[in-house]
N, C-alpha and C positions, 0 to 999 in steps of 0.2 A: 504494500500500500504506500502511496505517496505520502511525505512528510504532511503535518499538522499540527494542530495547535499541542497537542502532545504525543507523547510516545504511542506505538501503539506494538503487542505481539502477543505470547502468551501471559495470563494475565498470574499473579502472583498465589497462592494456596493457603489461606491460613489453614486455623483449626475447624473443623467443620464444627457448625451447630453456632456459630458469632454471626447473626446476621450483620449484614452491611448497613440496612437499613434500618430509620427509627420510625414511630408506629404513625406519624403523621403522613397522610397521605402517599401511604408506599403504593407501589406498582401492585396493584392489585391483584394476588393469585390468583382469581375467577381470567380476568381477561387475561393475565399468562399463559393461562389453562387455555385458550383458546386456538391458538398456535398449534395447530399437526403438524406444523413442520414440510410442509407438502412441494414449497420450492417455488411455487406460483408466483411469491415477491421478488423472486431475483433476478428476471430480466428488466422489471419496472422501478429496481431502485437504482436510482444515480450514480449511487458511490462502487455498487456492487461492476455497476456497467462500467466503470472506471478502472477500478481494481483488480474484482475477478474474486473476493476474498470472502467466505462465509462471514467472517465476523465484524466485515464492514456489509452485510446486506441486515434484513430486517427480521429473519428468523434468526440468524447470529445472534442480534442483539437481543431479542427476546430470549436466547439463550442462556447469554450473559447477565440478564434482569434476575432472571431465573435462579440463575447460582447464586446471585449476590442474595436475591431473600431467603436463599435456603444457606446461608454461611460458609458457602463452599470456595469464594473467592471473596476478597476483599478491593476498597474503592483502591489502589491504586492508581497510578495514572495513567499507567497502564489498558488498563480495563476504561478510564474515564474515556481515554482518546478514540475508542470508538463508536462508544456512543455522540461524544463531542462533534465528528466526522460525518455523525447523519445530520441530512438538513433540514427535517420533521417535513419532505417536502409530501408524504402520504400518498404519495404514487402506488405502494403495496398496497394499502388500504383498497383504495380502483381495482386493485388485481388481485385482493384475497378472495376466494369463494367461501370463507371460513369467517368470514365478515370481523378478525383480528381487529380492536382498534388499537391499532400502532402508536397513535398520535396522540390517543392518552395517556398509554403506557412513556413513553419516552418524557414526555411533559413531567409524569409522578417520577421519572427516572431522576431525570435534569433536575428536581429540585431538590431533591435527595444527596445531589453531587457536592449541589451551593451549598447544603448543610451541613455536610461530614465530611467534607473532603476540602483538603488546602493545597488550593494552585500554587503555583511557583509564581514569587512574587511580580515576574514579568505580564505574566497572565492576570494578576489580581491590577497592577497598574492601568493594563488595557481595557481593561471590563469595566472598571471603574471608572475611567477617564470617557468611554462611551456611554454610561448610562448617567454620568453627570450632566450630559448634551440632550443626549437623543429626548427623552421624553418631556423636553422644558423647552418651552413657546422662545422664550425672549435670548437664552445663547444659540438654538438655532437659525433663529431671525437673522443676529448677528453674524454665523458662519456661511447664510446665503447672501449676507448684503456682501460678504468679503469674497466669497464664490465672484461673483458677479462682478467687481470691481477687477479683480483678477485677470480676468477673462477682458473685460471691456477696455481696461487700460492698455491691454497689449504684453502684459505681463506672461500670461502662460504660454502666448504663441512664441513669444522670446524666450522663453525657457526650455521648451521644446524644440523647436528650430534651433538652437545653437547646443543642445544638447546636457547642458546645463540642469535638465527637470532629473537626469540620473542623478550626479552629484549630490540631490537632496536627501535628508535621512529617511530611512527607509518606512514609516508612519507616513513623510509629506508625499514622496512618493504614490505611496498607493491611495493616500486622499485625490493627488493630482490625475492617478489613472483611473479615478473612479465617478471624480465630483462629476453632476449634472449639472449642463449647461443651461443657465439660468440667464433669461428675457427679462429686460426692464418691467415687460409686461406682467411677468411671473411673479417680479418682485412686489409688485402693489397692487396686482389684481385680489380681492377677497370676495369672498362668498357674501352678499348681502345679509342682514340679521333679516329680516324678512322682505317675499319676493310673493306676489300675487299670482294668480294663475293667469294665464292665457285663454280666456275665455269664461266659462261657468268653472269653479274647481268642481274638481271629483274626487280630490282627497289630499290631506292635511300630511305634510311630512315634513321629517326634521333632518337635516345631514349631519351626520360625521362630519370635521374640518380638520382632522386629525390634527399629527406634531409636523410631522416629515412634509406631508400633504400641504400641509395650511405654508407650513414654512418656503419650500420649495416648489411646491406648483400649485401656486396660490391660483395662477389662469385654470388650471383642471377645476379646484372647487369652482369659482364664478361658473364655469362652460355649465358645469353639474347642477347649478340653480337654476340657469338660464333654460337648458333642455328638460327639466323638470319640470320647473312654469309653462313651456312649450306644450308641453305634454299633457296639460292640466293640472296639476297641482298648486296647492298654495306651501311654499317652501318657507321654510323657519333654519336657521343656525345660529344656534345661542351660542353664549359664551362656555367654551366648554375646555377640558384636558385632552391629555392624553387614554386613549383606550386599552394600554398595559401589555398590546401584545406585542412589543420587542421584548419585554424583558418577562413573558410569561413563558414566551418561546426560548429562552436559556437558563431557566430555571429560576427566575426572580418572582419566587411565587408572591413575598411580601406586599413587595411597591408595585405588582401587576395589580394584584386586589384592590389596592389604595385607590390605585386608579380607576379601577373598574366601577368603585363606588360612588367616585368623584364625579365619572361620566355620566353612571345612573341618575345620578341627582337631577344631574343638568338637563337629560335628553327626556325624563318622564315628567318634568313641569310642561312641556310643549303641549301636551294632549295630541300628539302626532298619530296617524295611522300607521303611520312605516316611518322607520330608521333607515334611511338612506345611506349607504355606505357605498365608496368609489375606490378604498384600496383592500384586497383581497385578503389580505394578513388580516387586518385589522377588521372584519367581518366577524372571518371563520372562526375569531375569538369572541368576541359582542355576540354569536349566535349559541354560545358554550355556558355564557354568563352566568344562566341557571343553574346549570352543573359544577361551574367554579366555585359557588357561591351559595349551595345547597346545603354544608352545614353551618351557614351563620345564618343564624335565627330574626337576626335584624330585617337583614340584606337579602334572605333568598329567595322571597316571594318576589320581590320587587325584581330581582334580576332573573327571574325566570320570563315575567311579564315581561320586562323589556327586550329582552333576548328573541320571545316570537314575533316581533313586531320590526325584527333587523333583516335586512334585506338589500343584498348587492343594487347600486341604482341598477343595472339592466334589468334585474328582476323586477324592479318598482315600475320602469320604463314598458315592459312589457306588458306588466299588468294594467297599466293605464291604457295602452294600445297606442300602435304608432297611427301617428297621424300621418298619411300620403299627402294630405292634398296642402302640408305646410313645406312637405322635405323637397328642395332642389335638388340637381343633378349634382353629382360632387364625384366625376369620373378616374378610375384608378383603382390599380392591381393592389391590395390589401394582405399579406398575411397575418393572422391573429394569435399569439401567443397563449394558449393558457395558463395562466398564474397558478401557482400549485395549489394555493391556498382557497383557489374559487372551484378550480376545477374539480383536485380529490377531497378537499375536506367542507366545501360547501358543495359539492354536487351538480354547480354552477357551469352547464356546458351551453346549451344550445340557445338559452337569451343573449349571449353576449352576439353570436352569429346571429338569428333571428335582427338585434338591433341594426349590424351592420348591412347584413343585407337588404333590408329594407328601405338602404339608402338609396335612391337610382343612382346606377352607374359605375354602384361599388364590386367589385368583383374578390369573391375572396378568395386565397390560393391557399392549398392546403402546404403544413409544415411537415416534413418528416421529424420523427420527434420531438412532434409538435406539443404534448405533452411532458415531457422530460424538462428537469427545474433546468434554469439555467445558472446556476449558481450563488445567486443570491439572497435568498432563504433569510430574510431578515439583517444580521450584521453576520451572518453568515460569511461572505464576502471579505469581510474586514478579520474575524479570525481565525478561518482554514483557507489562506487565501491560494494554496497549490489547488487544492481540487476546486474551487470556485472559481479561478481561473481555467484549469480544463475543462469547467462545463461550460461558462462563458466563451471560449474559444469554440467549443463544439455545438454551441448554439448558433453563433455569428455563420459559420459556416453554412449550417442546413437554411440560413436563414438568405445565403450568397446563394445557394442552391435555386431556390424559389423564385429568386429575381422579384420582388415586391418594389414597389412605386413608395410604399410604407409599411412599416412596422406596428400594429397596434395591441398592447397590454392592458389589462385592467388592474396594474399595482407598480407604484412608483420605482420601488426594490427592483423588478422588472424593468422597466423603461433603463433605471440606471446603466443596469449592468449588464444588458445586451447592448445597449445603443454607447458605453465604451467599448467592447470587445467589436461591434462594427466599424467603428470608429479604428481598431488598431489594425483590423481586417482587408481596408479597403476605401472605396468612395462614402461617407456617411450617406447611410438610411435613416431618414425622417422617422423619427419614433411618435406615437401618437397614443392617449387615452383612448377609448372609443365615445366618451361623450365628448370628445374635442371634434372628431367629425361628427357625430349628430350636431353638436351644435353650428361648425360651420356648414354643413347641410338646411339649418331651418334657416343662418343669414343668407343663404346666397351667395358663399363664399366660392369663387372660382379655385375648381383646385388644381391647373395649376400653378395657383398664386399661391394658396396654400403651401404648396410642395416647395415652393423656390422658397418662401419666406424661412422655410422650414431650414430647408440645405444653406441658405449663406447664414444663420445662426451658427449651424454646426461647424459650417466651411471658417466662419472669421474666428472659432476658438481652438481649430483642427481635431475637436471634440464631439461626441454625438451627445444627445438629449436623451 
């Protein structure tokens, strides 16, 4: 197996009968129990496809879950680094006939790890130093107004063109090969606190504005209110947090909660129909809410309620019905990516295509593993960056195959980190949301102005979006 955030081989033996684990939400022997072992997960998991290695596929690791509650191995880092190495991207799940849920177990794994087990201080810096950003509104704000200055001053194409972007330590580095190219537009577009419908409403919704989202592509929220309103809705986006699922997805069970409660608060004063959500991560957690949050007594009712009321915008979109007789032509060869977190763990397949198709003139072109994460899995990216960079590589690729006009994802993580590995690949490919063209579909937006507008963004930072 390729290098990673740690070690990885046969994992260490204590005395049997010590389990690993403490009795707070351990991996639950019932869905352990679930696993026969039958193999079905191993051509759909990533790392497996990568490597070739049982103990980096998804029945491995159930294996190694396994041992650790029965005392038969202990947390090593050893043992941490391959569970570490999955991207929870639940591609097995799609492919068990044993209906395994993986993506629970590895969740009760992960938190297990942050409790009992002490990284090597390099790794406790990095983790630390990322979650003091990622889920907080105003130092994000700050690292896209500086993204963008970056870029607009002429700084990173000097950097890059003279060769210079090496020389930097190897943290700036990989921020430089990863940041997304951020639009003046991006920078000060926001989602309206509230947006009338288009017409008679037919129903009341409230958005997600997320961290990453709100911060970074602020024009995707606006587009998302706009094509909502379009669609009939009367749209509301209150003041609100973070949703918790970066740090629920690496085992920060604590401050995931925190937040999860803080967002309840905010999104169940609205009296909303639907929770509109536009980044796929942060869905397929808000749809769990109930189960995260089922044994607190305060909070569980209230987060089961709000949980069936979350809904991918395409699925809200859909549900309203597209309106023909508002969408213009907006002509051009489309591939669609699906986001791990819509496709296998929200189930989220055929609205996202339904939306685009319904565009006239959209044509969609299928991906060969088209399904398959591309390696950015949350901060994934940022700390197993060998294999998130082979699967970023081998997505750009299947994606050079298809020859697409654009790129279109339903998760920012996505966007990022395909549209750098295009970007290192070749000519940039125009990356897009899919309510970015609904919405320049109901303006009348000519696409190829769209497209060009798109290509000299990417062309003047020598970076893709």
């Amino acid at each position: 197996m390729a290098a990673t955030e740690t070690g990885v081989g046969r994992p260490d033996r204590p005395a049997p009968g010590l389990t690993a684990f403490d009795d707070h939400h351990r991996p639950a022997r019932a869905l352990i129990g679930d696993c026969v072992h039958c193999g079905f997960c191993l051509p759909a998991c990533p790392t497996y496809l990568l490597w070739g290695e049982e103990m980096d596929s998804p029945r491995g690791r159930i294996l190694l879950m396994d041992a650790a509650e029965r005392g038969e191995v202990s947390l090593t880092p050893t043992l941490v680094g391959h569970w570490d190495a999955c991207l929870g991207c639940m591609a097995c799940e799609t492919a068990c006939p044993s209906g395994v849920r993986y993506g629970r177990l590895i969740e009760q794994t992960r938190q297990q790890v942050e409790r009992r087990h002490r990284r090597p201080l390099r790794q406790r810096a990095l983790r630390g130093a990322l979650f003091a950003v990622l889920p907080h509104a105003l130092p994000l704000r700050g690292i896209a107004t500086a993204l963008w200055g970056y870029r607009a001053t002429g700084l990173q194409r000097a950097l890059r063109s003279t060769g210079m972007a090496t020389r930097l330590p190897e943290a700036l580095q990989r921020a430089d090969a990863l940041a997304p190219v951020i639009s003046a537009r991006a920078l000060v577009e926001r989602a309206p606190r509230h947006l009338a419908a288009t017409g008679r409403p037919r129903m009341r919704v409230a958005m997600l504005t997320g961290c990453v989202q709100r911060a970074f592509f602020g024009d995707v929220n606006a587009a998302t209110a706009r094509v909502l309103a379009g669609f009939g809705a009367e749209v509301v986006a209150p003041r609100q947090g973070c949703c918790g699922a970066l740090e629920l997805h690496v085992g920060r069970e604590t401050g995931a909660l925190r937040r999860a409660r803080g967002l309840i608060d905010a999104l169940e004063r609205t009296g909303a129909d639907r929770i509109a959500v536009n980044s796929a991560g942060c869905g397929s957690v808000m749809k769990e809410y109930g189960e995260l949050l089922a044994d607190d007594g305060v909070w569980a009712a209230r987060a089961a309620r709000l949980a069936a009321r979350v809904a991918d915008v395409s699925e809200v979109l859909c549900e309203l019905g597209v309106p023909p007789h508002t969408l213009h032509p907006l002509p051009m060869r489309v591939a669609y990516q699906d986001a791990c977190h819509l496709v296998h763990a929200q189930r989220v397949r055929a609205q996202p295509r339904a939306l685009l198709a319904a565009i006239p003139g959209v044509e969609l072109v299928a991906l060969d593993e088209g399904d398959v994460c591309c390696g950015s899995a949350g901060v994934y990216n940022l700390l197993q960056t060998q294999a998130a960079d082979a699967l970023g590589e081998r997505k750009a690729a299947r994606i050079r195959q298809a020859a697409p006009d654009a790129l279109v994802a339903g998760n920012p993580g996505c966007l990022t980190q395909i549209g750098a590995w295009l970007s290192r690949t070749g000519e940039p490919v125009p990356t897009f949301h899919p309510v970015e063209l609904v919405d320049a579909s109901l303006l009348g937006v000519v696409s190829t102005s769209l497209l060009a507008q798109r290509r000299a963004l990417l062309t003047s930072a020598g970076h893709c979006r």
